[in-house]
N, C-alpha and C positions, 0 to 999 in steps of 0.2 A: 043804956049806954049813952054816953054823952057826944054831941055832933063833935068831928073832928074839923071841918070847916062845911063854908058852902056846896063848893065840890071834890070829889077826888080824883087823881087819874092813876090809869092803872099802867097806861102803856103809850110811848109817843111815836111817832112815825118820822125820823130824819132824812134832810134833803142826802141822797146816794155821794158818798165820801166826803161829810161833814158833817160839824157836830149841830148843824141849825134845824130846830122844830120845824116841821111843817102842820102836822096834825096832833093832836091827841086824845084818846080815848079817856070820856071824862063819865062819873056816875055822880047823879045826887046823893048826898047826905041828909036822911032823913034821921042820924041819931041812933033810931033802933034800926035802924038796915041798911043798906050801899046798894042804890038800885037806878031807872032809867039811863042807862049806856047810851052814850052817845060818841062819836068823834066829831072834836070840833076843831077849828080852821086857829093857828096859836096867833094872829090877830083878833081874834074873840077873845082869848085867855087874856089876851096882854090889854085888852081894852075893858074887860072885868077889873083883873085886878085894879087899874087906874081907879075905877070906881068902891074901888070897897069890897067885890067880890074874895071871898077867900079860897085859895085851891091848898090841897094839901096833895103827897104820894101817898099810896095805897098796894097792898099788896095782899095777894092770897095764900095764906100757911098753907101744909102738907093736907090739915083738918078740911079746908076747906072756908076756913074761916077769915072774914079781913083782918089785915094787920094794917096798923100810921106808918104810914114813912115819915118825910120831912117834909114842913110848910114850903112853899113855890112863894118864892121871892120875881120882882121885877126890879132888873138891875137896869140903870140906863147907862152907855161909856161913851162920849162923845156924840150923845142926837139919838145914838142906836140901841133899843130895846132888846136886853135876854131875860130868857126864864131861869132863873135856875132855885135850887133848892138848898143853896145858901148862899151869903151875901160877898161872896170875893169880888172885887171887880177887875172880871175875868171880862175880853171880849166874845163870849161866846154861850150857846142855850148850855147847861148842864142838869142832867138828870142822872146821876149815879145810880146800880142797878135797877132802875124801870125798864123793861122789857120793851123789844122793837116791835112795831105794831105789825 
């Protein structure tokens, strides 16, 4: 199986009645497997990507099995950094159906 990026996340954790990351649960991509789980703080995500780090979404089929979602973009709109998982510029994090942590 081929890496879908550096990392994947499965699930984000938003700030309570709003759509801003605060956390997310990320796994390494080792290619033949999606493993070491971690939740990380989405100042780390967003100071990765800067660097070259790649994140992708992830999801688990009925099987059991992982499925890609969409590549994690970092969008900036005036100064201010979001994450989202396509390139609108929207002011705000977006992750369409990833699961709340």
């Amino acid at each position: 199986m081929q890496k879908w990026a550096d990392y994947l996340i499965s699930a984000v954790k938003t700030v309570t009645g709003s759509s801003t990351v605060e956390a997310l649960e990320v796994h390494s991509d080792f290619g033949s497997m999606v493993c070491e789980t971690a939740v990380v703080k989405r100042d780390d995500v967003i100071a990765n990507l800067r660097r070259g780090v790649t994140y992708s979404t992830v999801f688990k089929t009925a099987m059991g099995k992982w499925r890609k979602g969409d590549d994690v973009h970092l969008v900036t709109i005036n100064g201010k950094d979001y994450l989202r998982t396509n390139n609108e510029l929207v002011p705000r994090d977006q992750f369409d159906e990833v699961p709340e942590l």
